[in-house]
N, C-alpha and C positions, 0 to 999 in steps of 0.2 A: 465286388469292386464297383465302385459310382461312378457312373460314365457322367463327363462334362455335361452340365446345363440339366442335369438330369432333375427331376423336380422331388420334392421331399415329400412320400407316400402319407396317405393318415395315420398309421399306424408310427412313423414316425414324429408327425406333428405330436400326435398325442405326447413319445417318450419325450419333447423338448419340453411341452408345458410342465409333465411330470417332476421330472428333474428338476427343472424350473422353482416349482415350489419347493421341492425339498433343500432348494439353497444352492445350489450345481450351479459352478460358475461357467462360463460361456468358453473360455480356454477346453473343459472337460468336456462338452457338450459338441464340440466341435472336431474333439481327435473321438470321440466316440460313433460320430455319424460317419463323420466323414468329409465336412463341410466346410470352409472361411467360416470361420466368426462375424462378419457382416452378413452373411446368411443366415444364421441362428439368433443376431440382434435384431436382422427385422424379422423373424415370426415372433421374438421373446416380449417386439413393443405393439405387434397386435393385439394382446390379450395383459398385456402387463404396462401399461404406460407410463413414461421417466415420471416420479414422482417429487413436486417441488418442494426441496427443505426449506423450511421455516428459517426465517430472521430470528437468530437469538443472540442475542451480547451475554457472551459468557467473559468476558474480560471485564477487570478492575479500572477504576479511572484513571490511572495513569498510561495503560496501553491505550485505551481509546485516545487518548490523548496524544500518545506516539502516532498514531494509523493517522489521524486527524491534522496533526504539526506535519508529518511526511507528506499527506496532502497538498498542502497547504504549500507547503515547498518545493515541489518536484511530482506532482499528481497533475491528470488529466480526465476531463469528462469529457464521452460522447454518448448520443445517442442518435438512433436512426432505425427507419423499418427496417424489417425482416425481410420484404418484398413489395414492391412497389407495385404491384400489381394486387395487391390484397392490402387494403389503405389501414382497414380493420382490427390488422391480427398489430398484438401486440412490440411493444417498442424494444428494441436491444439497449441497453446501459449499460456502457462499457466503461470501466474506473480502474484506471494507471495509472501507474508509478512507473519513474526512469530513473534506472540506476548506472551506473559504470561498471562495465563487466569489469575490469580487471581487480580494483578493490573493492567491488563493492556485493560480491556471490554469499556473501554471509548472511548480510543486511536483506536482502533479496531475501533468502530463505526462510530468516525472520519475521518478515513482514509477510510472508506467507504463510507462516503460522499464527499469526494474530487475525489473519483473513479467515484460515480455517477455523480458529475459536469463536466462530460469527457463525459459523456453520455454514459458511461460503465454500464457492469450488474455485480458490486461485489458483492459477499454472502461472510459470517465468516463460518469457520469449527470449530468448538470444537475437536481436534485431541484424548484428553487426559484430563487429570484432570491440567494441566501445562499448555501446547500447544494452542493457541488461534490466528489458518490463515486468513487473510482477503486474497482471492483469488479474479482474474477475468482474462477472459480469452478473447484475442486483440492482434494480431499482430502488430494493428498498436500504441497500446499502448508502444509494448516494441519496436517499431523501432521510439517511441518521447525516449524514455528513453534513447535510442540509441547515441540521439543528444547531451546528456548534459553528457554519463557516458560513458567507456570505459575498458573493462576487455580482460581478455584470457580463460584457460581454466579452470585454477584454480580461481572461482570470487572472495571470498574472500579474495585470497591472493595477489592480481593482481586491483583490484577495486581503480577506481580516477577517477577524472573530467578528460573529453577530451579536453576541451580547456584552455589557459590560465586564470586566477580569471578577468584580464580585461576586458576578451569577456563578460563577465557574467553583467546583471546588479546588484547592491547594493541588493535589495529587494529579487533577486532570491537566492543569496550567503548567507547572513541572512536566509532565507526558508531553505537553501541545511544545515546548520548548526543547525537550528534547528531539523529536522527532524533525521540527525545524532545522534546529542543526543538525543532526543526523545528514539533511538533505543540502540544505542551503550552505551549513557554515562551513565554517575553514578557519585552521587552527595558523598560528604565526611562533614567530619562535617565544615569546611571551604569552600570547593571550589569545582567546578564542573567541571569534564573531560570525557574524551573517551577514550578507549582502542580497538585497530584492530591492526592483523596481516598485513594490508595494509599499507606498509611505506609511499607509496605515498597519500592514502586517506587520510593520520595523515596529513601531509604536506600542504597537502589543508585545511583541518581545522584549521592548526596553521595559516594559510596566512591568511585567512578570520577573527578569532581571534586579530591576528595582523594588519590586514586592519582598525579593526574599535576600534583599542587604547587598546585592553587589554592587563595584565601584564601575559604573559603563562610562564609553564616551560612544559620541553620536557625530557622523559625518555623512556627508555624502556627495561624488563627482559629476559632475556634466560632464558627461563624454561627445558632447559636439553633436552636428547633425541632426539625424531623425533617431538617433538612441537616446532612450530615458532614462533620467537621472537616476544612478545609481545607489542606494541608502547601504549604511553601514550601521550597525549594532557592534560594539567591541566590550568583551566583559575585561578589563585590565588583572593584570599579572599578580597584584594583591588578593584581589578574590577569586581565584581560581580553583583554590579550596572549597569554597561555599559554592562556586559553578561544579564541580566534582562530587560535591556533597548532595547538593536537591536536585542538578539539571542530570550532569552524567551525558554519555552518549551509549547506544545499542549500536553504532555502526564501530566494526572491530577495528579497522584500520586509523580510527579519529579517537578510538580507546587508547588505542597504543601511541600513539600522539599525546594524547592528553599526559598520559601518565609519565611518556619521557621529560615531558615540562617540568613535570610536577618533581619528579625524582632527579632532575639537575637542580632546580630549589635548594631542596632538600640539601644535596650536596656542597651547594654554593654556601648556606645558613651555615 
């Protein structure tokens, strides 16, 4: 029987590394000793330390393209030390996404699986009874994001693609718009559009809209005060088909939207 606070002999440090190597996960290692599992992690990262996975893009250009449009739309960077007291060690990069917990747990899990085909370690937070972040934390994640997006200090109000829609290929620009609206849009009983304070993110969405034959119209509200004009992107009710066709949506509850449009059409022809 191990008495409280009792220390872990040599003979059993030995059996942890053992195990250790042979693959024994720390759950096993722990109902065998006898120990918390926080006990048997820190002797496991004395001699075994967390090893950093590699950045790899194992996704096609149109997922990037989704990860990148959801960015773009409803994404957050931070960064900041580890500890202030050690100026040195390096920096935390934190990259968000906020979603609505009540429809939006699908989308969430999706985009956590495009996170992990990066070979990233995303987890969701539940913030609130609303609030629903898919976090993960990669510098070199937000220095890809870097390549395809372009802001200041204000992101919101400052956010667009860095390079021309030509640099872009077809599949990625489709990706970057769906994922936009995934985030930003919102469907009407006709037609499907996006609303951002970002004149230039509208802009790139209407070019891309426009790239591949849809009929858009373009507005946008002064909402008075210290709030910034509002821009609107709307793809109209005739090509909906062709937004269905190349844009599409990954968020399931803006699926099921789209397609009840679509299939009153149908009905109405």
């Amino acid at each position: 029987m191990r008495l409280k606070h009792q220390r872990l002999s040599s003979e059993e440090l030995l059996l942890i590394r053992k195990l250790t190597d042979e693959g024994k996960s720390l759950n096993h290692l722990s109902s065998l000793i006898g120990v918390g599992k926080p006990t048997i992690y820190y002797q496991v990262r004395k001699f075994k330390p967390r090893i950093k996975k590699d950045f790899i893009v194992n996704l096609a250009d149109f997922q990037i393209g989704e990860l990148i449009g959801a960015f773009a739309g409803d994404g957050n960077y931070s960064h900041k030390k580890y500890d202030k007291n050690y100026p040195k060690k390096s920096y935390q990069h934190r990259i968000r996404y906020f979603l609505t917990f009540s429809k939006e747990r699908e989308y969430a899990n999706y985009l956590k699986s495009l996170l992990a085909n990066l070979n990233l370690n995303p987890y969701i937070v539940k913030r609130d009874e609303s609030v629903l972040i898919v976090t993960v934390g990669s510098k070199e994640f937000i220095n890809f994001i870097k390549e395809y997006l372009t802001w200041g200090s204000d992101k919101t109000y400052t956010i667009k693609l860095k390079k021309k829609l030509s640099e872009y290929s077809d599949e990625f620009l489709c990706g970057f718009a769906r994922g936009l609206m995934d985030t930003d849009g919102f469907l009407n009983s006709g037609n499907v559009a996006c609303a951002c304070i970002s004149k230039e993110l509208m802009n790139n969405l209407a070019e891309i809209f426009t790239k591949f034959n849809m009929d858009i119209t373009r507005t946008s509200l002064d909402r008075g005060g210290n709030t910034r004009r509002l821009y609107f992107v709307r793809v109209r009710s005739k090509s909906l088909t062709e937004y269905s066709k190349f844009i599409g949506f990954s968020n399931s509850h803006k699926i099921n939207s789209l397609n009840n449009i679509l299939e009153r059409r149908i009905r109405k022809d």
